[in-house]
Structure formats: C-alpha cells, structure tokens
ZADO-1210 file (C-alpha; in nm, 4 decimals, padded with zeros to 6 digits):
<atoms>
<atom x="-02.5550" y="01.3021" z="01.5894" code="UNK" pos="1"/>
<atom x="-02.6641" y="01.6677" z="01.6609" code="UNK" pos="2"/>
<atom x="-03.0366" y="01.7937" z="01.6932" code="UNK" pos="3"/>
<atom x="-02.9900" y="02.0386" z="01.3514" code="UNK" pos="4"/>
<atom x="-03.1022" y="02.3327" z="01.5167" code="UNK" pos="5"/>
<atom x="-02.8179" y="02.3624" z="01.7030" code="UNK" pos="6"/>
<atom x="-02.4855" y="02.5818" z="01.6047" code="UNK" pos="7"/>
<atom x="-02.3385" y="02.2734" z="01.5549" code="UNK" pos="8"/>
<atom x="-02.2009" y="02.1651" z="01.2457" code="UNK" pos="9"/>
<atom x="-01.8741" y="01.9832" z="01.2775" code="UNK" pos="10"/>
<atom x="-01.7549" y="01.7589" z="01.5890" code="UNK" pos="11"/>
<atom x="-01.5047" y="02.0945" z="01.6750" code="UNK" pos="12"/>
<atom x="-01.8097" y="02.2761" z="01.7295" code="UNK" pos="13"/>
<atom x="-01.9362" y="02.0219" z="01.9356" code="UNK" pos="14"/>
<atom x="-01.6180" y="02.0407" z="02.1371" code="UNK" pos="15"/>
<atom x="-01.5513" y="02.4219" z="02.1605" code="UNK" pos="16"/>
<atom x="-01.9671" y="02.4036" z="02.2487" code="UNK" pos="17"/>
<atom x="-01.8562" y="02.2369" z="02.5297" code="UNK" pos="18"/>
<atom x="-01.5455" y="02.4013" z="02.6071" code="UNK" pos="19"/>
<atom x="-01.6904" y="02.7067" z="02.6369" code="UNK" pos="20"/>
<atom x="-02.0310" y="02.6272" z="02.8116" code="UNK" pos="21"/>
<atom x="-01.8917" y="02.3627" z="03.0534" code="UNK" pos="22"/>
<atom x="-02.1130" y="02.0709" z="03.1647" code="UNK" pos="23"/>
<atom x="-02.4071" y="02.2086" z="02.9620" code="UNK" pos="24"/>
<atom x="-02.3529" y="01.9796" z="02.6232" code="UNK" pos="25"/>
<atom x="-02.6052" y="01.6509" z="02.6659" code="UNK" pos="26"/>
<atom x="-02.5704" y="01.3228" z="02.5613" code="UNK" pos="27"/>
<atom x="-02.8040" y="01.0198" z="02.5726" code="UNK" pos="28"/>
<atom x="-02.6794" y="00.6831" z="02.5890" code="UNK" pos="29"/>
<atom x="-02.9085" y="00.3577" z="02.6546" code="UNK" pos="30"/>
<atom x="-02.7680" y="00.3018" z="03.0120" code="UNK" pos="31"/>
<atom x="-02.5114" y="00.3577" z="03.2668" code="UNK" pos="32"/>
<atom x="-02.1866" y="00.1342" z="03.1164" code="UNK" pos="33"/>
<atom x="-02.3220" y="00.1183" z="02.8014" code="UNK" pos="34"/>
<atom x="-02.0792" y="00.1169" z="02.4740" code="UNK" pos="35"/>
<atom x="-02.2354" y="00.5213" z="02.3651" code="UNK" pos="36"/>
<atom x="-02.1786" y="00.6181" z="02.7538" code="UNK" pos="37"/>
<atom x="-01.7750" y="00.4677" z="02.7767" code="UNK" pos="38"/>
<atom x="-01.7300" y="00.6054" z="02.4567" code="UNK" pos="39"/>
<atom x="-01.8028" y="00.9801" z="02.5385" code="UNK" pos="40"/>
<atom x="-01.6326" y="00.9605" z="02.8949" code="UNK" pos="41"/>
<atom x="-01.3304" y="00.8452" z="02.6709" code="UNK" pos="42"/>
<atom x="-01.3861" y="01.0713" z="02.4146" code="UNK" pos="43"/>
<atom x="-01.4365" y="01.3562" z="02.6724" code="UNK" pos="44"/>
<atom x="-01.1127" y="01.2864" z="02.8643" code="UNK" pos="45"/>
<atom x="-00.8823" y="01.2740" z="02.5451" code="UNK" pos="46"/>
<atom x="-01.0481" y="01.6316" z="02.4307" code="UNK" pos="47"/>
<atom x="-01.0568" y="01.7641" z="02.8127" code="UNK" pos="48"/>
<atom x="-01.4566" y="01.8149" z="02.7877" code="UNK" pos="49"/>
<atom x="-01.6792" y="01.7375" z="03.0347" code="UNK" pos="50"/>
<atom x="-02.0350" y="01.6071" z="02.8690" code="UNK" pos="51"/>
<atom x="-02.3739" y="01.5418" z="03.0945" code="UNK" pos="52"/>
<atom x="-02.4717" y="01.2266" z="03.0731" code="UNK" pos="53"/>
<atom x="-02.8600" y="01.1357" z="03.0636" code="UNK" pos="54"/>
<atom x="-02.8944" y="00.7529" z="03.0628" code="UNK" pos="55"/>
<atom x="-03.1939" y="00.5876" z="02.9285" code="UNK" pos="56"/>
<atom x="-03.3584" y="00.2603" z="02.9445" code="UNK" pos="57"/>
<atom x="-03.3238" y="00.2252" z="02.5635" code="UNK" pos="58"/>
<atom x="-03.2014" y="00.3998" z="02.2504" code="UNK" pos="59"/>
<atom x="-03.5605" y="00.5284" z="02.1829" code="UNK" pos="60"/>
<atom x="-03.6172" y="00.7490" z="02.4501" code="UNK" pos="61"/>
<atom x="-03.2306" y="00.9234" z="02.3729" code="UNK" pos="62"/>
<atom x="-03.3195" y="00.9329" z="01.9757" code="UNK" pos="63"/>
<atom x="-03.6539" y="01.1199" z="02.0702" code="UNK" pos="64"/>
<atom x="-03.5492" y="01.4040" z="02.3282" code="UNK" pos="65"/>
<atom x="-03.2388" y="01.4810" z="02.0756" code="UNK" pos="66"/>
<atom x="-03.5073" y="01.5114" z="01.7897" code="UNK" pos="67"/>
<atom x="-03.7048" y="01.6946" z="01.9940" code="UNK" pos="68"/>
<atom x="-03.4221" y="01.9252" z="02.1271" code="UNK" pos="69"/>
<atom x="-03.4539" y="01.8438" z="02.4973" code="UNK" pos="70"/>
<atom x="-03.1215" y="01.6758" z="02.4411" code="UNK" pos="71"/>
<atom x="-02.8366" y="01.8174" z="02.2687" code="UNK" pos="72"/>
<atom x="-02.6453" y="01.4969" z="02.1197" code="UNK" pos="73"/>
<atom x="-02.5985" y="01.0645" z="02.0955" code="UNK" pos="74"/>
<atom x="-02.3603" y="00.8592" z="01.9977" code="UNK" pos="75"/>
<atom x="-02.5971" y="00.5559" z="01.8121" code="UNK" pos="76"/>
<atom x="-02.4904" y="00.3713" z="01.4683" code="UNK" pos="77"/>
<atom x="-02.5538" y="00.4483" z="01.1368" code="UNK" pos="78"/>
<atom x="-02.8134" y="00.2411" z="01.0652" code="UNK" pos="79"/>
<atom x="-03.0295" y="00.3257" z="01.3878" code="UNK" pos="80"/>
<atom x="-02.9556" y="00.7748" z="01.2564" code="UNK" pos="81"/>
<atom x="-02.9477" y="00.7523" z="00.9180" code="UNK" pos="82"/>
<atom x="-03.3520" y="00.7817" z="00.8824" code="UNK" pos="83"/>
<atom x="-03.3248" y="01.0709" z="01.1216" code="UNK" pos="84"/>
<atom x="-03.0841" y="01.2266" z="00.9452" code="UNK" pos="85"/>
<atom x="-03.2249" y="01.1868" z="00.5692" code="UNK" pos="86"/>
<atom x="-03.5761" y="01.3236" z="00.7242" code="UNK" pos="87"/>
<atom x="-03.3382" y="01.6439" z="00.8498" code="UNK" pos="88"/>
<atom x="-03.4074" y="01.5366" z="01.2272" code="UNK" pos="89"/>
<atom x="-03.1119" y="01.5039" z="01.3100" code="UNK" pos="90"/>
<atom x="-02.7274" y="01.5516" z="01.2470" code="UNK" pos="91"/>
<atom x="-02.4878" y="01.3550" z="01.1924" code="UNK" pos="92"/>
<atom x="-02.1014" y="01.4955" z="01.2581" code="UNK" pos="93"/>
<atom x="-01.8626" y="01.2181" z="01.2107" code="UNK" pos="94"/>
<atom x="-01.8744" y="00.7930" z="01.2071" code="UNK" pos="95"/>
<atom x="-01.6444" y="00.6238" z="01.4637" code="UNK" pos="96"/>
<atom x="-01.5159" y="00.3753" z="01.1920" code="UNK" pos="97"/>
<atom x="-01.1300" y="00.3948" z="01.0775" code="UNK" pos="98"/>
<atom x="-01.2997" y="00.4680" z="00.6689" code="UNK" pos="99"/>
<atom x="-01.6033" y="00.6894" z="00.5717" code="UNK" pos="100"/>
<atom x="-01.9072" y="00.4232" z="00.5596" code="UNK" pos="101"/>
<atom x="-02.0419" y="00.4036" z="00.1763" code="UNK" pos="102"/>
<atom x="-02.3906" y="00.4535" z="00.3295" code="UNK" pos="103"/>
<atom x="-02.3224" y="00.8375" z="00.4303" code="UNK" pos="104"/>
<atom x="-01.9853" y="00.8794" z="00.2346" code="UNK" pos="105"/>
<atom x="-02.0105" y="01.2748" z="00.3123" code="UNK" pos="106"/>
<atom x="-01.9559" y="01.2049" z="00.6893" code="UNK" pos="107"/>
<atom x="-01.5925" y="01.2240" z="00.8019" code="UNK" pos="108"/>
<atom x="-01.4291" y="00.9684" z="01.0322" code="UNK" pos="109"/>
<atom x="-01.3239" y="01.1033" z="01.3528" code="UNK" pos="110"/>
<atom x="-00.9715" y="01.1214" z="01.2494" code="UNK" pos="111"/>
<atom x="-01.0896" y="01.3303" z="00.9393" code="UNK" pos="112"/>
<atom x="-01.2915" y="01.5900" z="01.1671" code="UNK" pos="113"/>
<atom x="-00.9654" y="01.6390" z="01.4223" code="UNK" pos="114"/>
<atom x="-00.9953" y="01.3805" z="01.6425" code="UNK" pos="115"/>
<atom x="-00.7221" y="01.0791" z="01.5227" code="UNK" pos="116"/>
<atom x="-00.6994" y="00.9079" z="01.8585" code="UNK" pos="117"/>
<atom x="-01.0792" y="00.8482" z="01.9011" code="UNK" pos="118"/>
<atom x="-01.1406" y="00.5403" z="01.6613" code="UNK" pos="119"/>
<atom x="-01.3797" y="00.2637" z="01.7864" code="UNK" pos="120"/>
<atom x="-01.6334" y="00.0366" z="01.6412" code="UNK" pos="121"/>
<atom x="-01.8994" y="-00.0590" z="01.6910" code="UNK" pos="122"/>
<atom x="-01.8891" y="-00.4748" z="01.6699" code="UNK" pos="123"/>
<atom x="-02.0991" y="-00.7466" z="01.6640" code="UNK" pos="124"/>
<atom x="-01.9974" y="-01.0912" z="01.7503" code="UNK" pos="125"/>
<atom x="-02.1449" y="-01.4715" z="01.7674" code="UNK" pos="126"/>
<atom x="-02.0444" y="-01.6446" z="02.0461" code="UNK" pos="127"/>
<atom x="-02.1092" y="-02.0006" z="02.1676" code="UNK" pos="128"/>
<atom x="-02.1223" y="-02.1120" z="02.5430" code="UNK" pos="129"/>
<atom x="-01.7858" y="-02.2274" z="02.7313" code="UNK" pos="130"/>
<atom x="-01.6962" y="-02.5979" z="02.6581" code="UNK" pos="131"/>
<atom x="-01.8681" y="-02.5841" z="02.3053" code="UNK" pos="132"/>
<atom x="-01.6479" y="-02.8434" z="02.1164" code="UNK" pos="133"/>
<atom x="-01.4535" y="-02.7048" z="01.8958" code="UNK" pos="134"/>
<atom x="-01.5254" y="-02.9184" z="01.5592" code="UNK" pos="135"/>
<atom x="-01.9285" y="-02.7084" z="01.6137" code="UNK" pos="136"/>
<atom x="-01.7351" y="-02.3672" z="01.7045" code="UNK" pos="137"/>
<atom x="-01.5363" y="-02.3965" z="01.3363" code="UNK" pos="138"/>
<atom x="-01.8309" y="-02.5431" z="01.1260" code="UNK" pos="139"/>
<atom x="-02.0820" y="-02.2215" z="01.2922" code="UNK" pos="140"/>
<atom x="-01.7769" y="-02.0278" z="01.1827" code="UNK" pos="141"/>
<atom x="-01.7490" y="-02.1331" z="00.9110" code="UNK" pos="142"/>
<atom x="-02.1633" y="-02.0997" z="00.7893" code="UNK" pos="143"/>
<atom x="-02.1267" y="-01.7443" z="00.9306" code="UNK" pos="144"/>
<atom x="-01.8232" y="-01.6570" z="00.7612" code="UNK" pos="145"/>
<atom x="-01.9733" y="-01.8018" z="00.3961" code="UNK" pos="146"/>
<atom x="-02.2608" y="-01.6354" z="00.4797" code="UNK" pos="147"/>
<atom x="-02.1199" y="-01.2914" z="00.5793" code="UNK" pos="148"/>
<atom x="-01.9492" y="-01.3093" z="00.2403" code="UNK" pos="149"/>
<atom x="-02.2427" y="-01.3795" z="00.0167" code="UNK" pos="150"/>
<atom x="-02.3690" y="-01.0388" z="-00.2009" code="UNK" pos="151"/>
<atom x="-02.7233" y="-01.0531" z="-00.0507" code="UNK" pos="152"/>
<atom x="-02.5716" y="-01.0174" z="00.3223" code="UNK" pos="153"/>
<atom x="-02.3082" y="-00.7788" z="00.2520" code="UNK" pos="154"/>
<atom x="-02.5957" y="-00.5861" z="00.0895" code="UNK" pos="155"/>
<atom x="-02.8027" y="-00.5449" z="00.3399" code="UNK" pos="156"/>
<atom x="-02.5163" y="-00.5046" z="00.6241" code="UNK" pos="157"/>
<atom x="-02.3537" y="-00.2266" z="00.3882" code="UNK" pos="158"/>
<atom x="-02.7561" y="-00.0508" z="00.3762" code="UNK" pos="159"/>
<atom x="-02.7282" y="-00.0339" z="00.7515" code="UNK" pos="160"/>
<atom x="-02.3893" y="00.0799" z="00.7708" code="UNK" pos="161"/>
<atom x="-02.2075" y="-00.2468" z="00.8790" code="UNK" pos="162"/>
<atom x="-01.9061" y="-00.4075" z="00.7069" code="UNK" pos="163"/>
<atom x="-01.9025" y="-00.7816" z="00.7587" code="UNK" pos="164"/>
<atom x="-01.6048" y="-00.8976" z="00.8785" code="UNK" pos="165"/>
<atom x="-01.5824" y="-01.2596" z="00.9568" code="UNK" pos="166"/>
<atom x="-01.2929" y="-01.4674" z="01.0147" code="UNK" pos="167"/>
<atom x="-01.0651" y="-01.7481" z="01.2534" code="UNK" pos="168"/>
<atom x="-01.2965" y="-01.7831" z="01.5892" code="UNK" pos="169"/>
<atom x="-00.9719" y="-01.6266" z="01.7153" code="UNK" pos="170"/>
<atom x="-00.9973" y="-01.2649" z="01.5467" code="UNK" pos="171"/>
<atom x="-01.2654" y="-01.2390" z="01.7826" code="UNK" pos="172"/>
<atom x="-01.1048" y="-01.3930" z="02.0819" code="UNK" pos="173"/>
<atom x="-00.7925" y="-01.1053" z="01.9797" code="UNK" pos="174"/>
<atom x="-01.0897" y="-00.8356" z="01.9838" code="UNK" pos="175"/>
<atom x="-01.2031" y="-00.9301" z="02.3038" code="UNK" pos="176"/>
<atom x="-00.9353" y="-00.9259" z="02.4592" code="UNK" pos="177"/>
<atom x="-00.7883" y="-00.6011" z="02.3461" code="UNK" pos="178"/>
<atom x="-01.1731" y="-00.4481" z="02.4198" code="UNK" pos="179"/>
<atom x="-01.1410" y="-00.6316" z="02.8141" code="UNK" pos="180"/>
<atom x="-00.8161" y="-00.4329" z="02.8552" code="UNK" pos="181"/>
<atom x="-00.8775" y="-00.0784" z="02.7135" code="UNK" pos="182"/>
<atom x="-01.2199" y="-00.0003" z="02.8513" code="UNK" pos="183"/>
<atom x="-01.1362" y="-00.1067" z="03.2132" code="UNK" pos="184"/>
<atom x="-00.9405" y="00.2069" z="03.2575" code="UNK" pos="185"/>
<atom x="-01.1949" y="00.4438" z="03.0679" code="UNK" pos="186"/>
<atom x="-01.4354" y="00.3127" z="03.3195" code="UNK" pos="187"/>
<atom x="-01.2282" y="00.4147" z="03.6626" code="UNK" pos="188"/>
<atom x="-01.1198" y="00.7377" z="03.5253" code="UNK" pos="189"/>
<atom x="-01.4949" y="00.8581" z="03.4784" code="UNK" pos="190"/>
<atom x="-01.5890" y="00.6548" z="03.8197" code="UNK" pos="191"/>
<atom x="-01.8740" y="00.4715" z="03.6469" code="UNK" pos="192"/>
<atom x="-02.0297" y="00.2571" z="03.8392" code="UNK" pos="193"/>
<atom x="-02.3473" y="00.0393" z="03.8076" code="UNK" pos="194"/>
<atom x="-02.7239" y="00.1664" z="03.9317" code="UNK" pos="195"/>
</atoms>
C-alpha cells in the first residue's frame, strides 16, 4: 500500500518511481529481518530497485507515517490495510497471494500487475514444542483442521483476507522447509543483519 496522494497508482509506477528517483521510494516494515523487510529486498533485487528501508518497532508506527505521507509505502496484509484503504488513507497496489483475495477482488496479484516471479504469502502456522508426542501433534491437528473448515471460521478468516488452509502436520513441515532455504539467500544478498 501507497499513501494516495502519491502519483502512484499501479505497482509499475511504484517501480519506475523508483527507477527514476533512486533510493528516494520509502518503505516501513516492523523491524530489521522482518517478513515486509525480506520481502522488498527480494522484491527490489528481482526488479533492480533499490528501496529505503525505515524499520519500526511495530506495524503502527509504519501504517501512520505512510498515512500521514512521511513515508511513501508498506508491505502489511489485507486485513491490517483494508480499513485504511476503504477510509481512502491509503492505497493498495497489488496482494502477494497466487489469486485475487475475495475481500478486495479489484486488487491484482503481483503476477497480474507485471511482476510473476514475486509470489509469497503471508502464513500462519501452529506449532507444538520438540518431542511433543505425536498421537497430541495429530489430534491438535486434527481440532484445527475441523475447525479451520467450519463456515463461521472460514468467515471470519475470508473478512480479514486469510484463506484457511489446514492439513497433514507435514504440509507445514514442507513449508518450512522450503521458507528455511529461500530466504537465507535474500538475506546475504541485501547484507541484513540484526541490530
């Protein structure tokens, strides 16, 4: 998302922005390392754009300098913009998901604004600690998954922009591990390092 009173309307505006003012786009993200900050730095080096990143201690502070145009741009879910955006605060360009979400159907994906390599979600997982036996990991799966499934949930998920998923304990395992191998090298090419 965009602060509206920018010349920004699609995400290749945001990009040719950038292109031709170099280093002077902003983006807010809730922390050095965080999933908003890997995502531009990847998002930048597949588009050759270099962003500024301003970190914050929290989505808050990012959400209220773009409203209040002292920052130009964050990457944040749907549910956390979408009241920003209805109230005409803020922007929204595309959604990182591989299909338009049903709660802002008028949004492209990132593939659909020009940008087919960049897809990432945002996930969610529940996790129990190491050694957790594995007759309580499949029952908790099993709850979660029933209750992922029922109307009321999916309701409310789908209002926020989420799409319940659920599944074998080892989906997420397979997620994991595919998210423990690609971001690695997103983080040494933009030399991110811890405060």
């Amino acid at each position: 998302v965009v602060y509206p009173g920018l010349p920004i309307n699609t995400l290749t505006d945001l990009v040719a922005q950038a292109r031709k003012q170099a280093g002077t786009i902003s983006y807010g993200t809730f922390g050095v390392g965080s999933f908003p900050h890997l995502l531009v730095e990847n998002f930048g080096s597949m588009t050759g754009v270099k962003f500024t990143h301003v970190p914050y201690k929290g989505t808050a502070g990012a959400i209220t300098d773009v409203v209040g145009n002292r920052l130009n741009a964050v990457f944040i879910p749907i549910h956390t913009a979408l009241p920003f955006v209805q109230q005409g605060k803020l922007r929204m360009l595309a959604v990182l998901a591989p299909e338009r979400s049903p709660v802002v159907p008028a949004v492209p994906t990132m593939k659909e604004a020009g940008f087919p390599s960049v897809q990432v979600d945002n996930w969610y997982g529940v996790l129990a600690p190491a050694g957790t036996p594995i007759e309580i990991v499949n029952k908790l799966n099993a709850e979660i998954t029933a209750q992922l499934a029922t109307p009321v949930v999916a309701e409310v998920l789908a209002k926020q922009g989420l799409s319940p998923v659920g599944g074998a304990p080892a989906r997420l395992a397979d997620l994991i591990r595919l998210e423990r191998a690609r971001w690695p090298r997103v983080v040494d090419a933009a030399k991110i390092r811890a405060d």
